[in-house]
C-alpha positions in Angstrom: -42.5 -63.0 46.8 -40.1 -63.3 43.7 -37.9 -60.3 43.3 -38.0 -58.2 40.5 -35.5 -58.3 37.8 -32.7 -55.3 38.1 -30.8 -54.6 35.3 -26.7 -53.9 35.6 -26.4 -50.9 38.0 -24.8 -48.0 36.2 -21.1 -47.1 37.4 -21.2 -43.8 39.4 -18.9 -41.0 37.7 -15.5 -40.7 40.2 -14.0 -37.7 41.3 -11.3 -38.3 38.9 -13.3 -38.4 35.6 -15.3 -35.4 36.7 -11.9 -33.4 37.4 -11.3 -34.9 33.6 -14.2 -33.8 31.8 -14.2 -30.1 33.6 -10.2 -29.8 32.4 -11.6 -30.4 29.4 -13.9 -27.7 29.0 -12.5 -25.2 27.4 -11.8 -21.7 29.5 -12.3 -18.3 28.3 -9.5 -16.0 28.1 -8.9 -13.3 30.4 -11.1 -9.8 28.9 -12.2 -12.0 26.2 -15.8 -10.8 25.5 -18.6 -13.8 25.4 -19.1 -14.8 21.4 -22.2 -13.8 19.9 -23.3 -13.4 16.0 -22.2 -10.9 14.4 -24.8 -8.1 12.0 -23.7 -7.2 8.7 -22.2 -3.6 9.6 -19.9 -4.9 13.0 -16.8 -6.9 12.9 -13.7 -7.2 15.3 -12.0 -4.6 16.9 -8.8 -5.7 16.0 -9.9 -6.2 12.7 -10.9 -2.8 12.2 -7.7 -1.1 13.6 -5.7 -3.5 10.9 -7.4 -2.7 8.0 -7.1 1.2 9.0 -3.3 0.2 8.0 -1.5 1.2 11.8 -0.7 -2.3 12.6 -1.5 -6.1 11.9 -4.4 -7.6 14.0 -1.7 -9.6 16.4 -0.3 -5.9 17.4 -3.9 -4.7 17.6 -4.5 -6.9 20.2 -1.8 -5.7 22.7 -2.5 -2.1 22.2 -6.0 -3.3 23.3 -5.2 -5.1 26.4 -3.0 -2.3 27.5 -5.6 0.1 27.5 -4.3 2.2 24.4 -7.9 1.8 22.3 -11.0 3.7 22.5 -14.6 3.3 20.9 -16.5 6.2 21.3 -14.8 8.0 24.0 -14.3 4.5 25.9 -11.1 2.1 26.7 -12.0 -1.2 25.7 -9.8 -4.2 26.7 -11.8 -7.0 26.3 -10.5 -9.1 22.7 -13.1 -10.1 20.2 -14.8 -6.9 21.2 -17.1 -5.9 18.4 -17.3 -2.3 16.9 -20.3 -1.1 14.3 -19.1 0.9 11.2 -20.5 4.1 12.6 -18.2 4.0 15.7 -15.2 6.2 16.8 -12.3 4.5 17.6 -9.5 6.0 18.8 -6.1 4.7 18.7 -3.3 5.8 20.8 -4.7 9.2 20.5 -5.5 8.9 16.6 -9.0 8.6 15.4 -9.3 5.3 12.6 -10.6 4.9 9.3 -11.8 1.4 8.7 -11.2 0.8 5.3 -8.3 -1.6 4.7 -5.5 0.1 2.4 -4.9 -0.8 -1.2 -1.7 -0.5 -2.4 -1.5 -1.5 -6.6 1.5 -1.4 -8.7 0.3 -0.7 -12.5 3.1 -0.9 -15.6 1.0 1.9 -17.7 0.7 2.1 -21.4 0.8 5.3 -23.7 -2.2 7.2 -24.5 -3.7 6.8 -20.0 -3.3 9.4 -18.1 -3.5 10.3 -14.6 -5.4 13.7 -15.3 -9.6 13.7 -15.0 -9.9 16.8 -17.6 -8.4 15.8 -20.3 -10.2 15.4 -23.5 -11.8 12.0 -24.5 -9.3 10.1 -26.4 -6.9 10.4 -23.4 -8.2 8.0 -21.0 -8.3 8.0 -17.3 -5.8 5.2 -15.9 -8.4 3.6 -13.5 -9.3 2.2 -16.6 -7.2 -0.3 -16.3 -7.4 -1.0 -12.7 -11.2 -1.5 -12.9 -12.1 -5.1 -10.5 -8.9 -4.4 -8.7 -10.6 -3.7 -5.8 -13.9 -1.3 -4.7 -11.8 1.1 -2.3 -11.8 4.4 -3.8 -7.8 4.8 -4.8 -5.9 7.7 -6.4 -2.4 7.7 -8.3 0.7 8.6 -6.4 1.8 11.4 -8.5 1.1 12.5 -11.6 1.8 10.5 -15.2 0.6 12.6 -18.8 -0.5 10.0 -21.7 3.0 9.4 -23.3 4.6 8.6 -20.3 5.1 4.7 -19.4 5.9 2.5 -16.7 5.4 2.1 -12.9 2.9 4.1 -11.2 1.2 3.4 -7.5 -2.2 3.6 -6.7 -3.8 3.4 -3.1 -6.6 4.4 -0.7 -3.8 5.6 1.8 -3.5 9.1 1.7 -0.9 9.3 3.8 1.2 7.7 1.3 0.2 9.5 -1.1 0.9 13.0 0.6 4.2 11.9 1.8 5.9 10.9 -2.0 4.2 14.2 -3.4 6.4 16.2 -0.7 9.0 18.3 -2.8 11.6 16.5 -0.7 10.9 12.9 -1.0 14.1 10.8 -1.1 12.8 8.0 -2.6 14.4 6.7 -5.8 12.9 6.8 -9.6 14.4 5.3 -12.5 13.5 6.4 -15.8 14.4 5.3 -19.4 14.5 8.4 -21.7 14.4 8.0 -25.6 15.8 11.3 -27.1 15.2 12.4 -30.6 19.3 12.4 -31.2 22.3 11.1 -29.6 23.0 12.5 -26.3 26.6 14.0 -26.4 28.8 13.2 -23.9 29.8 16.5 -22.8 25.9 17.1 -22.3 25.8 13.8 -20.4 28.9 14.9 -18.3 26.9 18.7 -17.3 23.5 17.1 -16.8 24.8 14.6 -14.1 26.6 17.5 -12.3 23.3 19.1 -11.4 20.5 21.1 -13.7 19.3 24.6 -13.1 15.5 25.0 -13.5 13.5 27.9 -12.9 16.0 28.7 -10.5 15.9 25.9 -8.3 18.8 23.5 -8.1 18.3 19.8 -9.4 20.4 17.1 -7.9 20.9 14.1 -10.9 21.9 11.1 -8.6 22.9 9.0 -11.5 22.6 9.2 -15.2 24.4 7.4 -17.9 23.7 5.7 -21.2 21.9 2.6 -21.8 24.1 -0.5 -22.3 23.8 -2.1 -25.7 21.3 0.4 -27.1 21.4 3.7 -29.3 23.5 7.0 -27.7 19.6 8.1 -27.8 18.2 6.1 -24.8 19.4 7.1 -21.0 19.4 5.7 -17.8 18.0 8.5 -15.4 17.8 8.2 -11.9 15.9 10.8 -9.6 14.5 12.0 -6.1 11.8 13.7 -7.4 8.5 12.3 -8.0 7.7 14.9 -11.1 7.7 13.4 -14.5 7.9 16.7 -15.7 10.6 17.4 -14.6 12.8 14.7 -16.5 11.1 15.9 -20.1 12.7 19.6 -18.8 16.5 18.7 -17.9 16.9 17.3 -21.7 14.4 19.8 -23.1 17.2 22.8 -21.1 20.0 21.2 -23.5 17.8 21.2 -26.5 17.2 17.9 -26.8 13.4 16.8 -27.5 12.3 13.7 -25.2 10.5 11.0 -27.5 10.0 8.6 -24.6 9.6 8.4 -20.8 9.5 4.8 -18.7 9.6 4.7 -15.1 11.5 1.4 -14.6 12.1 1.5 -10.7 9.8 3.7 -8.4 11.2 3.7 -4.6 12.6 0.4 -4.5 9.3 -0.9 -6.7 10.3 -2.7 -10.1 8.6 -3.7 -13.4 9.8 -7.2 -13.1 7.2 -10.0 -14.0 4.4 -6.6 -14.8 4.1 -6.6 -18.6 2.7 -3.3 -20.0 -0.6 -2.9 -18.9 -1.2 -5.1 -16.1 -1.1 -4.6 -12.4 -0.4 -6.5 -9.2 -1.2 -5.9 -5.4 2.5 -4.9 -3.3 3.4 -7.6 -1.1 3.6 -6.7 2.9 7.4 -6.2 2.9 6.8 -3.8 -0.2 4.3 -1.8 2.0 6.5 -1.9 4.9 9.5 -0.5 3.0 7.8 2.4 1.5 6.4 3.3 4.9 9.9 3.4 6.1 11.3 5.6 3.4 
């Protein structure tokens, strides 16, 4: 009888290229959590811990593995753990907000102001930071209609209690138009300290404007009331025409024409949070 045909024989796999192929599967991490799709209202652990502002996601991630996160009452070490919108998490002993935090820089025009009760045809500075983002923000500090310049907005409200604190140390710059040249003897008394309402008012530097009118000063303060710039020169009878925060803790108006805003870069937020 003929033998039947047998095609090539097929090569059996060696040890060596099955050691291969499993080397090349890819391993899960230690307390990584098995992937799965995500709904609409979950995301990432250590996504939500960075956009409650305490610390990028890379941090987040070690303060998970060492046991320092809880969600609802729970430690959780395991990464790409998912958390729902609703859920407590606890960090380091601190509950978290998710939200991520906002921090916008706006160079204001006359005629905004910072105030929600003031008649109509002064108009409310979110105004001009409408689109900027759908977190609800608040000024830092207040800023009436005819003052201009730098003013900070954000949905951190730690930041914004810590620069309203009477003893902030942060630095403001303001450019003061007066209605008259500013004698030098006035100059001299106003940078050795101002009495107002019986409090003590330390000037840390003041001096006229280089180049420009006897009329426009260089002020630099600690405090973060606008106010209280329109009363040192107001005390030595001197009526304020102008006020323009150029420089607001460390912040500047450079490349921020009047009007427009911009997002603070990382190192920005981190250097406020030191101050």
């Amino acid at each position: 009888m003929a033998k039947r045909a047998q095609g090539p024989k097929k090569p059996k796999p060696s040890v060596a290229s099955a050691s291969t192929a499993a080397a090349a599967k890819p391993e899960r991490k230690p307390n990584q959590a098995p992937k799965r799709a995500k709904s609409p209202d979950e995301m990432r652990l250590n996504k939500y811990i960075s956009n409650s502002g305490v610390c990028s996601r890379r941090d987040a991630d070690i303060y998970i593995q060492s046991g320092n996160v809880k969600v609802n009452g729970v430690p959780v070490t395991e990464m790409g753990f998912l958390v729902k919108l609703g859920d407590v998490v606890n960090f380091d002993g601190v509950e978290l907000t998710p939200e991520r935090k906002e921090y916008i820089l706006l160079n204001k025009p006359k005629n905004f102001t910072t105030a929600l009760d003031e008649a109509q045809e002064n108009r409310n500075v979110l105004e001009l930071l409408r689109g900027a983002t759908t977190s609800k923000i608040a000024a830092v500090g207040r800023m009436d209609k005819n003052t201009t310049g730098l003013l900070l907005f954000t949905n951190d409200t730690d930041m914004i209690r810590k620069f309203g604190l009477p003893n902030q140390k942060s630095p403001k710059i303001y450019q003061v138009s007066l209605d008259k040249n500013l004698k030098f003897e006035d100059l001299e008394s106003i940078s050795s300290g101002v009495t107002l309402d019986g409090h003590r008012l330390y000037i840390e530097e003041i001096s006229y404007i280089e180049k420009e009118p006897k009329t426009e000063i260089g002020l630099k303060l600690r405090t973060a009331n606008v106010k209280v710039v329109r009363a040192i020169f107001e005390n030595f009878d001197y009526n304020v025409l102008k006020i323009d925060r150029v420089a607001f803790a460390g912040l500047t108006k450079k490349n921020l024409p009047r009007g427009n805003w911009r997002f603070l870069t990382e190192q920005e937020i981190i250097n406020l949070k030191n101050m």
